[in-house]
N, C-alpha and C positions, 0 to 999 in steps of 0.2 A: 416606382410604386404609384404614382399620380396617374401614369398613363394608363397601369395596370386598372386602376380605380374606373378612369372613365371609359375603359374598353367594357367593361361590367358592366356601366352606365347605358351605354350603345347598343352592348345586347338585349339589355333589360328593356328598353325603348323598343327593339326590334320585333322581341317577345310581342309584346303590347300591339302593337302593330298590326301582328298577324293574328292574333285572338280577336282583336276590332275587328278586320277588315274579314275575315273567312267565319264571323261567329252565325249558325245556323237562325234561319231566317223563320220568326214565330209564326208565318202564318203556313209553313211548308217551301219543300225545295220545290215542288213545282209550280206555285205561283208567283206571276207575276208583282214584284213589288209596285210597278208605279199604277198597274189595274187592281190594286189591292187599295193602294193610298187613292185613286180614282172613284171607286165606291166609299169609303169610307166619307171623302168631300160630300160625295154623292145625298147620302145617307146622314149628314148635315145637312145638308140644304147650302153649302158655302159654294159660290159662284166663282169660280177660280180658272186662269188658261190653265192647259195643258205644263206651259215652262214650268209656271210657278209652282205645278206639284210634283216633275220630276226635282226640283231645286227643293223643296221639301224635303227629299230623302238623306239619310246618314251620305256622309264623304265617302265613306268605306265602302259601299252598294250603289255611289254614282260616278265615283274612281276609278277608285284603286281595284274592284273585283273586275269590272270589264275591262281595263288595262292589261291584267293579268291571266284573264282570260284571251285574248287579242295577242298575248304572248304567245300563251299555250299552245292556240290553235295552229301560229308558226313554226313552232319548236317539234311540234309532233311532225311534220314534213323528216327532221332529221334523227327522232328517236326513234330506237329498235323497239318492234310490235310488241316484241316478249315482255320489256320495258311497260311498255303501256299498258298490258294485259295483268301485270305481278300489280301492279301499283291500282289498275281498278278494281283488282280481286282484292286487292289490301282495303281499300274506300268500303266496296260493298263489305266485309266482315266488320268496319268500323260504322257500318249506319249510315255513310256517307254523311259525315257529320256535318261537310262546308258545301257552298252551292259551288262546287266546282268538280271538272272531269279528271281524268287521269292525266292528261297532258301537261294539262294547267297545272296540276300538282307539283308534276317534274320542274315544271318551267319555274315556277315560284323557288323550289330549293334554291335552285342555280342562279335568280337569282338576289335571293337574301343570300347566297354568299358570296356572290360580285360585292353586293351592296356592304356590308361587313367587313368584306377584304378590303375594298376598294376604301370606304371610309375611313378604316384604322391604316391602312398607307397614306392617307393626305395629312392625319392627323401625325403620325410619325414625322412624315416630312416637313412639316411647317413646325413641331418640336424642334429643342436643342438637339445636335448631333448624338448617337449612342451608340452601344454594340450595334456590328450589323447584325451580326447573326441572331440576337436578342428579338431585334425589331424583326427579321422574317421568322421568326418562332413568332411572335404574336399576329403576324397577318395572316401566317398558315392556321394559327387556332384559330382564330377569329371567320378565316373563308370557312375553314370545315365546321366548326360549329354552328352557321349560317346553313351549311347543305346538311348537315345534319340533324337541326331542331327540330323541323317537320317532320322527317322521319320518327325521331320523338312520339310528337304530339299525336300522331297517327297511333305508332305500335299501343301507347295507352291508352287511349281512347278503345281501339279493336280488347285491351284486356279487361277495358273497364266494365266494356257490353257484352264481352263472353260472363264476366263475375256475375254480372248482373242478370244476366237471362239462367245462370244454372241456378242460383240462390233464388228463381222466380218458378223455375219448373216445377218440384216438387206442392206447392201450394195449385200450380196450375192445373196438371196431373190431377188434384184433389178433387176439382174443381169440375173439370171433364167429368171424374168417373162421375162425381154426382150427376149431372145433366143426361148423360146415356142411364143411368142406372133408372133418370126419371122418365125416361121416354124421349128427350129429344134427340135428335141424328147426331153424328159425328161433326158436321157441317154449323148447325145450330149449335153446339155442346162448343166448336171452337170460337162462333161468333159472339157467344154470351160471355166468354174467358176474354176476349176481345174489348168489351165492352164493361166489365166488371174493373178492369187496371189500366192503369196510362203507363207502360214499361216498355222496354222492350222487346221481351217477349209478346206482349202484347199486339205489340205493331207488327210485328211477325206475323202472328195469326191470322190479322185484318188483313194484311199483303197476302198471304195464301187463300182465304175466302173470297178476296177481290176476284182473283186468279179464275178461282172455281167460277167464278159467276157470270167471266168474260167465255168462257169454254175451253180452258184447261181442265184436263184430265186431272181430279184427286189426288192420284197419286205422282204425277210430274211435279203438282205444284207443290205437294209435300218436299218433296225431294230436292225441289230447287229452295225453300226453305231452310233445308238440313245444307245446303251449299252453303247460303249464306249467310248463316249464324258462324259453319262450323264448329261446331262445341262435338264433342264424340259423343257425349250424352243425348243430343238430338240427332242425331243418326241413329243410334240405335233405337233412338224411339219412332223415329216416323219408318223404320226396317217392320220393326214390331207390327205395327199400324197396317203395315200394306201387307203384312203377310198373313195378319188375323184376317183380314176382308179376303185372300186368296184362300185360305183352308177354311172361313165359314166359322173363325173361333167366336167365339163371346166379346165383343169389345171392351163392356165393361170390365170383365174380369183381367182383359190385357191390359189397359189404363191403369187398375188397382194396381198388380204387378209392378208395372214401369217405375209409378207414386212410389212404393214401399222401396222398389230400387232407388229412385232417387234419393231417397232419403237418405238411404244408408251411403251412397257415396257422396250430398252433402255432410256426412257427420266424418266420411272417411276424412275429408278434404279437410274438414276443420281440425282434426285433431293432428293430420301433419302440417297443416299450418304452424300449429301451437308446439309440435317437436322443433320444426325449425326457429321458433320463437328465441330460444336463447344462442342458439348460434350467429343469428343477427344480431342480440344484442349488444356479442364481444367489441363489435368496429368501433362504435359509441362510447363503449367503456373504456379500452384500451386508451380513444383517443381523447375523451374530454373529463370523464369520472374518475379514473384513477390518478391523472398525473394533478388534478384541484386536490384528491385527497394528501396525495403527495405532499404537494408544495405546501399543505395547512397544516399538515403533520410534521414536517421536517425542516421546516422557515423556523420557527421559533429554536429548535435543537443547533439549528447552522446560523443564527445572529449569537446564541450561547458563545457557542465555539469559536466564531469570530470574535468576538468579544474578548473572551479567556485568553487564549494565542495574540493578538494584539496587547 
């Protein structure tokens, strides 16, 4: 039981570790942190070398991410392309929440569960002797849920910012028709929706207007949009979008449509939520609700009984 306690202990530290060290960086992933802390001195007036303000920075962003970047970029020499390709399509649907590529990714799983396995075998070892098989059941849990967390912390993150952008479209939708209905472009109608929410639909919009303004085509950049959200609700809407600019339809009138669609399959969504709402709550019950009513209902009957029979 002790050991089982502090293997819990090690992960929970691990956890930590990697929230520190990959947690996204406020000023954007594509700035520079030690020319960001460089203006900032700057913009003080503090007269500081160069060391002194990379040495200013978090441990986590003067470590531990370029270590593991330095991995990564090794590691990718011997992983499969497909590999790398699944894993940046996974990044891009999650917002690419950490400063790090798809290599780097891989390279991290493997290894937080070196580091996991490898720790819980010394710790075993320098322990009193035990089952063997007991102790490789815990180094095997311990590796795999080391190459497994990430994977985790990914797949929710990617559900967290699909919830989040459908429950944002329909109010956005709103928002659009109004601006087309008042006169401005499609282009302007998305940059005010842009500018009005800090979401991530939001930053969406702003990445596809950027797009427009460098000279991509409207409708590529749309569409590479609807890639990297993937939500099937923004497919169908930016489908909608290029096919009303190709037959010459009303846009305001398609925007209202899509709105009133959304809406209806936010309310769909909520209300199977709330069907599956009691089927989830059997696991919970089963396992901690009923057997407390039990034992507070039936303790007093079973000390009787013992009692009596004694």
């Amino acid at each position: 039981m002790p050991l089982i306690i502090f293997g819990a202990v090690v992960l929970l530290g691990a956890i930590a570790v990697i929230v520190i060290s990959l947690r996204r960086n406020s000023q954007g992933e594509d700035d520079d942190p030690l020319q960001t802390r460089l203006a900032e001195f700057i913009q003080r007036g503090d007269v500081k070398s160069l060391e002194e303000i990379e040495l200013s920075q978090p441990f986590g962003e003067r470590v531990i991410v370029p270590v593991i970047r330095r991995i990564g970029e090794f590691s990718a020499r011997f992983t499969p392309q497909k590999a790398i390709q699944d894993t940046a399509r996974r990044l891009e649907l999650a917002g690419n929440p950490w400063p790090i590529d798809a290599a780097t990714f891989l390279a991290l799983r493997f290894i937080l569960a070196v580091v996991l396995g490898g720790f819980l075998a010394v710790v075993i070892f320098i322990s009193p002797p035990s089952n063997a098989s007991d102790n490789f059941l815990y180094i095997g849990g311990a590796t795999f849920a080391g190459f497994y967390l990430p994977h985790l912390m990914l797949t929710s993150r990617i559900t967290r910012r699909q919830n989040e952008i459908r429950k944002a479209m329909p109010d956005a939708l709103d928002l659009l028709t109004i601006c087309v209905e008042a006169g401005l472009g499609f282009d302007a109608a998305m940059s005010k929706v842009s500018e009005k929410w800090e979401n991530e639909l939001s930053l969406a919009f702003a990445r596809a207007i950027r797009e427009v303004q460098l000279g991509k085509v409207r409708r590529e950049a749309l569409k590479d949009m609807a890639d990297r959200l993937g939500i099937p609700e923004m497919t169908s809407f930016v489908a909608a979008i290029i096919q009303s600019e190709q037959l010459g339809v009303s846009m305001a009138k398609v925007l209202r449509i899509q709105s009133d669609s959304m809406r209806v399959k936010r309310r769909q969504r909520a209300e199977e939520l709330a069907h599956k709402a009691p089927i989830k709550m059997i696991i919970p019950m089963a396992l901690l609700i009923f057997p407390s009513i039990m034992i507070i209902i039936l303790t007093p009957a079973a000390l009787q009984i013992m009692e009596n029979l004694g």
